[in-house]
C-alpha positions in Angstrom: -31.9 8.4 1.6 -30.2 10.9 -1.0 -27.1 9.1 -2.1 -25.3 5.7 -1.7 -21.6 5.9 -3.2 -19.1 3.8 -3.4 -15.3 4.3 -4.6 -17.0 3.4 -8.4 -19.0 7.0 -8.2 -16.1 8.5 -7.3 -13.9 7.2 -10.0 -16.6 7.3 -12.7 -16.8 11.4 -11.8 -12.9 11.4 -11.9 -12.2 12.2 -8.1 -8.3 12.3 -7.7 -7.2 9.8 -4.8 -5.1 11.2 -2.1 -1.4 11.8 -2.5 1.9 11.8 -0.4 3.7 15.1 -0.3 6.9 14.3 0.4 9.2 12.0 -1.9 12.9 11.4 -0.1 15.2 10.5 -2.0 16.7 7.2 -1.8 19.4 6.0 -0.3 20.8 4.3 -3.8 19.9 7.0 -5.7 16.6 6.3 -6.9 13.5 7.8 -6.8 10.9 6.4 -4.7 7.6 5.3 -5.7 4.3 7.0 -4.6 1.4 4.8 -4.1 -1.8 6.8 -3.9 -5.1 6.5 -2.2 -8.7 7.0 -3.1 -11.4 8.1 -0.7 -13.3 4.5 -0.2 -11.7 1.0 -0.8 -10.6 0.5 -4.9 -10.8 -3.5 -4.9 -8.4 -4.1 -2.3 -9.4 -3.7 1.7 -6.4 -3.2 3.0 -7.1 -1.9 6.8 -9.5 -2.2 9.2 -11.3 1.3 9.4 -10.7 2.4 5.7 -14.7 3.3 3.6 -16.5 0.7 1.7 -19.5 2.6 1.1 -21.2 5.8 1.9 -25.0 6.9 3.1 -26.1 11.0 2.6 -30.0 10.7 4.5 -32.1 13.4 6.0 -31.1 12.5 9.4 -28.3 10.4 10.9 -30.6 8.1 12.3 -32.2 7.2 8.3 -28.6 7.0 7.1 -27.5 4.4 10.4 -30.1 2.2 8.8 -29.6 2.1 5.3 -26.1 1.3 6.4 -27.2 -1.8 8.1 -29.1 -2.8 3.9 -25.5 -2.4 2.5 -24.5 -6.4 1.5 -20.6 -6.7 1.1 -18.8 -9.7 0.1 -15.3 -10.0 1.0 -12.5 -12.5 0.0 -10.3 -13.2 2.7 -6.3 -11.9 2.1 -3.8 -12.4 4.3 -2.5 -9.7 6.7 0.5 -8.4 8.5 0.5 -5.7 11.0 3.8 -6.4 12.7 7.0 -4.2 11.2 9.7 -6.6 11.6 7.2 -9.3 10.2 6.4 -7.7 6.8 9.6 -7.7 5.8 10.1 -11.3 5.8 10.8 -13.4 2.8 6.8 -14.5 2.2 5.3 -12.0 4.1 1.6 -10.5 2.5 2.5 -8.1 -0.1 0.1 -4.8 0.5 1.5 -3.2 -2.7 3.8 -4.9 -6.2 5.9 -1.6 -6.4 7.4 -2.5 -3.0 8.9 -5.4 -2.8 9.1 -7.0 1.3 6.5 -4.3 1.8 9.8 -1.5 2.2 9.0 2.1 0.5 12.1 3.1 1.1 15.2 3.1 2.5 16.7 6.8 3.2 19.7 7.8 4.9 21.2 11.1 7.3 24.5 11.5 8.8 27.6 10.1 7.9 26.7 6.3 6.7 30.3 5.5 5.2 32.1 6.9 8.0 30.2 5.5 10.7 30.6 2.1 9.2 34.6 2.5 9.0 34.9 3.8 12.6 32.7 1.1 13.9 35.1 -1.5 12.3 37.7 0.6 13.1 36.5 0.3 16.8 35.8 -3.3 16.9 39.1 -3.9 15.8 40.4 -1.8 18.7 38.6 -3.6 21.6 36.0 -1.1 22.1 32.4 -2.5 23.9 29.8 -2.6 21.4 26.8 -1.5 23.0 23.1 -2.6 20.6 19.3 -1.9 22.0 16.1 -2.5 19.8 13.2 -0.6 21.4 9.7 -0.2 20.2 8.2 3.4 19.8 4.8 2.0 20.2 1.9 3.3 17.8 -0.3 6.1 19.3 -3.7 6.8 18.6 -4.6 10.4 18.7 -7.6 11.1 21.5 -8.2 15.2 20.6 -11.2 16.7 22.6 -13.8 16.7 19.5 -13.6 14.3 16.5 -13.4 15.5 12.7 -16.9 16.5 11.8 -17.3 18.5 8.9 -19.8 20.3 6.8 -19.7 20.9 3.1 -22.5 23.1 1.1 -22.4 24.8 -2.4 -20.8 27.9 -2.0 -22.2 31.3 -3.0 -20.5 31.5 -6.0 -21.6 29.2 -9.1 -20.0 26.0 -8.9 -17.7 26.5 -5.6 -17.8 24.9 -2.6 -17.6 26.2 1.6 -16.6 23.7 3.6 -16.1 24.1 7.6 -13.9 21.6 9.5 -11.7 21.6 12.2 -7.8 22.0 11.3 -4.6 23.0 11.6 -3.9 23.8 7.5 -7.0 25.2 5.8 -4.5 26.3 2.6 -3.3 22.3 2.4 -6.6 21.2 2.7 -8.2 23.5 0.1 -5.8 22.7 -2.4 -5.9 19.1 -2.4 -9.4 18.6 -2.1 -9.5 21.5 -5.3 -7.7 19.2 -6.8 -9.2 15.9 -6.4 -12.6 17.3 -7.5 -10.8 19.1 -10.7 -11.9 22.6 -9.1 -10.0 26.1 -9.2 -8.0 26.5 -5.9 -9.8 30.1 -5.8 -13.4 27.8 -5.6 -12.9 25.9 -2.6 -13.3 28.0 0.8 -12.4 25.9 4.1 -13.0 27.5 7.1 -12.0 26.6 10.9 -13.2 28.1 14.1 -12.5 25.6 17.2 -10.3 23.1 16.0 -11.2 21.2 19.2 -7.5 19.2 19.7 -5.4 18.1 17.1 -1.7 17.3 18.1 -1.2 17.5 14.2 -3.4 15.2 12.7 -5.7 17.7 11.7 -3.3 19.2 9.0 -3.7 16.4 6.8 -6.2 15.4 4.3 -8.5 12.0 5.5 -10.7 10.3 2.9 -14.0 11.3 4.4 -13.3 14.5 3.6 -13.3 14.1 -0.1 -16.3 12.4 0.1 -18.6 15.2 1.7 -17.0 17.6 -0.6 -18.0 15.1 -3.3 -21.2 14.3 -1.8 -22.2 17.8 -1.5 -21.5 19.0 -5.0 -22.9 15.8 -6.5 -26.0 16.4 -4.2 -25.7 20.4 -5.2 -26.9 20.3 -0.8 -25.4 21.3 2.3 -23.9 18.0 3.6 -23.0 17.4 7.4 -20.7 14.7 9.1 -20.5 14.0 12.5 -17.3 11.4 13.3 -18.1 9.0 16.7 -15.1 8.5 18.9 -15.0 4.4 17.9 -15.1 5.9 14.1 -11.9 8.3 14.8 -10.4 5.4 16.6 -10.3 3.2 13.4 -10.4 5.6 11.0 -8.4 8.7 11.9 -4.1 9.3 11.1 -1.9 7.3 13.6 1.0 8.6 15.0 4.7 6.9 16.1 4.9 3.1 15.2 8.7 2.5 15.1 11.6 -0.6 15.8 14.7 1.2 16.4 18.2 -0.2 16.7 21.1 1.6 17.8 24.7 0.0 18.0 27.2 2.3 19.8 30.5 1.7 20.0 31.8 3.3 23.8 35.0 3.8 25.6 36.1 2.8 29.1 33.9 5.9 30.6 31.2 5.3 28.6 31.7 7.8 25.9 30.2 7.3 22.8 32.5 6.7 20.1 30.7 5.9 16.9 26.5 6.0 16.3 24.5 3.7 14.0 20.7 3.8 14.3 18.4 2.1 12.2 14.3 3.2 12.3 12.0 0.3 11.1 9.1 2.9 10.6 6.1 1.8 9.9 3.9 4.0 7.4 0.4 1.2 7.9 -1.2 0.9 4.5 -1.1 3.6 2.8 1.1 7.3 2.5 -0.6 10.2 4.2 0.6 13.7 3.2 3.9 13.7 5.6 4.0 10.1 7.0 7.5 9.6 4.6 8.7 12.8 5.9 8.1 12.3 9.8 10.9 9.7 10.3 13.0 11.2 8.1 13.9 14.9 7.1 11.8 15.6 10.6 13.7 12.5 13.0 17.3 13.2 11.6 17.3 17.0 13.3 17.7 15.4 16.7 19.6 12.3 15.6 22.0 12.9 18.9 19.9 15.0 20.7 21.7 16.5 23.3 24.6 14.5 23.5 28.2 15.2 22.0 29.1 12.4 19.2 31.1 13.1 16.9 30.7 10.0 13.9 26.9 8.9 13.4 25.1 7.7 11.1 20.4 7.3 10.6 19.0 4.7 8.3 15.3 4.6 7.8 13.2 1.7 6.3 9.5 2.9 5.8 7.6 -0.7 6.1 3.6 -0.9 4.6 1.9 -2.7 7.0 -2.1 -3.9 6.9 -2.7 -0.7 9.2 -4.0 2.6 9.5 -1.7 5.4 7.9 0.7 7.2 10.3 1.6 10.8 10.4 3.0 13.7 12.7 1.9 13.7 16.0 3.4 15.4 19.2 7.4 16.5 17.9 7.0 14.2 15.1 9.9 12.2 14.9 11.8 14.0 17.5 10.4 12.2 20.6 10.9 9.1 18.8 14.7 10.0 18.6 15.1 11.7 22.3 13.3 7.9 23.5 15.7 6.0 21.8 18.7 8.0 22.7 18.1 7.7 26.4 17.4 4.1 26.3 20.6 3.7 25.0 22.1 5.6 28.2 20.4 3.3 30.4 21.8 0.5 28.8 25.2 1.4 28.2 25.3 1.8 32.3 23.4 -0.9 32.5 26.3 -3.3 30.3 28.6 -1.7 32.0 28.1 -0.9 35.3 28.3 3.0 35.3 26.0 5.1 36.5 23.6 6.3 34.8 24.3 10.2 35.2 28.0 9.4 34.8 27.2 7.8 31.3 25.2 11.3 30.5 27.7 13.8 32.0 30.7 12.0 29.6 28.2 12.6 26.4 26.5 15.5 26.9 27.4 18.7 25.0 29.5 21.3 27.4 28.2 25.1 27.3 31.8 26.0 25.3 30.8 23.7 22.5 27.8 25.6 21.4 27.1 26.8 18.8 27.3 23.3 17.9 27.0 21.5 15.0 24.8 18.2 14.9 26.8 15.0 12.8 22.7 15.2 11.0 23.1 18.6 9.9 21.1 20.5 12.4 22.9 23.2 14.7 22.1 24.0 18.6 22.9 27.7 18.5 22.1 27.9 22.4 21.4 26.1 25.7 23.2 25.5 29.0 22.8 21.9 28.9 25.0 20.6 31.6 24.1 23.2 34.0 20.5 22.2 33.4 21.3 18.2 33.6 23.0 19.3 37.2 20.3 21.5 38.4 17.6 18.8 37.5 19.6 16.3 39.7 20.0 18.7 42.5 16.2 19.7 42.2 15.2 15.5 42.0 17.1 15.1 45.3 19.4 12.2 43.7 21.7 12.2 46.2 19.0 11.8 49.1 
């Protein structure tokens, strides 16, 4: 065995924790507070699959086993994993700076003038149509895991690390940074990424610890992540409650739009986790569909779970999901069909370019002549 660490090495040699990239700005104004987080577990365990300790051995098989002489003593803390749940009055607190375990609270659209034309509709007589759908949380299954290797590099005091990845700049610069080192000394190189889906852009807290590992050691250090490991321990993806209240009109037309996202950022803030649901979900707010007044509200929720982060569309998907359930169930309510609902909202080829209530602009597409060529193709009729 060469080294045993725990997160006490690493703050007694001043290794930076991990830190979120992206700060929105609040709906009231404020600024919102960034919680940090180190490599292995500072007092407080919050998640199953975060780093207690770590073993550097000749072989893998030396290090399994000195694993197995590691004694930890835990106190038991009280845990919530369930969105809705952790914001309730008495629900375990996961950080003081957050009161009912809400980050923030950020908002797209138009949120004043959505409210005033959904009371203005109400008062008219117009159906109020509300769904709350789960976009459930997805663990990322990419052909090879995230092994790594770290070494001393050629140059006095710099380090070559290989990994697999989708941003070797990002990387670099924040692992330069939590080991106090020039960006111009840390080299990270990528051949086959082997699958990533996006996770792989972001920094995970085993790699600061080879880097560390392999500059305390001054040795080439190798990692080699088990599928049961990534499982636990890699970024998450999705992991929303969505409501949407629509306010519609004899045909089903939507009138007025309010979504809330209940998104659910699991214990700590990885590098883009506050920007997925927000800046990256409010592009396709109304996706395809022509409506004129909406509003997006999102409430980022800490939860005793593994971080989140951009997967597959990133926030996109979640929105497309949400608005078509929301189709369904207005026909559903009312008793339209469900490609009559569609056909009243969808944007007409003489409306584009057109400009998205969330800022964003479709500047081409032929979207009802593809929604009637898909139901020709799907044989609807037969």
């Amino acid at each position: 065995v060469r080294l045993v660490a725990t997160q006490a090495d690493l703050d007694a040699d001043n290794v930076g924790d991990i830190e979120c990239q992206f700060r929105p700005p609040l709906i009231d104004g404020d600024e919102m507070q960034l919680v940090t987080k180190p490599a292995m577990v500072r007092d407080i365990n919050r998640y199953a699959g975060d780093i207690v300790a770590m073993v550097v051995a000749e072989t893998q098989a030396i290090a399994e086993s000195a694993i197995e002489l590691i004694e930890v003593e835990y106190r038991s803390m009280p845990a919530v994993t369930d969105i809705y749940a952790a914001m309730t009055k008495g629900a375990p607190q996961l950080y003081d700076c957050y009161p009912n375990n809400i980050a923030f609270e950020w908002g797209a659209g138009d949120l004043d003038g959505a409210d005033q034309a959904m009371s203005s509709a109400i008062a008219a007589g117009h159906r109020i149509i509300e769904i709350d759908v789960v976009n459930n949380r997805v663990v990322i299954n990419s052909m090879e895991t995230r092994p790594m290797v770290a070494a001393p590099g050629e140059r006095p005091g710099s380090l070559d690390i290989w990994c697999g990845t989708q941003g070797v700049v990002g990387i670099a610069e924040q692992i330069a940074k939590s080991l106090s080192m020039d960006r111009a000394d840390v080299r990270v190189q990528t051949g086959d990424v082997g699958g990533s889906f996006g996770f792989k852009i972001f920094l995970h807290p085993e790699q600061i610890c080879i880097a560390w590992a392999a500059r305390h050691l001054g040795a080439m250090v190798r990692w080699q992540q088990s599928r049961s490991d990534g499982f636990l321990s890699d970024l998450h993806g999705r992991d929303n409650r969505s409501r949407a209240r629509a306010a519609i009109d004899e045909t089903g037309r939507i009138l007025t739009l309010q979504v809330t996202v209940h998104a659910n950022m699991g214990a700590w803030l990885s590098n883009f986790s506050t920007y997925i649901p927000t800046l990256s979900g409010c592009r396709t707010l109304t996706t395809v569909y022509d409506i004129k007044v909406a509003s997006l509200r999102v409430i980022g929720v800490m939860t005793n779970t593994p971080a989140v982060d951009a997967y597959r569309g990133a926030g996109r998907p979640e929105a497309n999901y949400l608005m078509e359930r929301l189709m369904d169930h207005i026909a559903a309510e009312t008793g339209l069909s469900r490609i009559d609902v569609r056909r009243v909202n969808i944007i007409k080829a003489d409306q584009i370019p057109y400009e998205m209530v969330s800022g964003g602009t479709i500047d081409s597409g032929e979207i009802d002549e593809l929604f009637e060529a898909a139901i020709i193709q799907a044989d609807v009729a037969g």
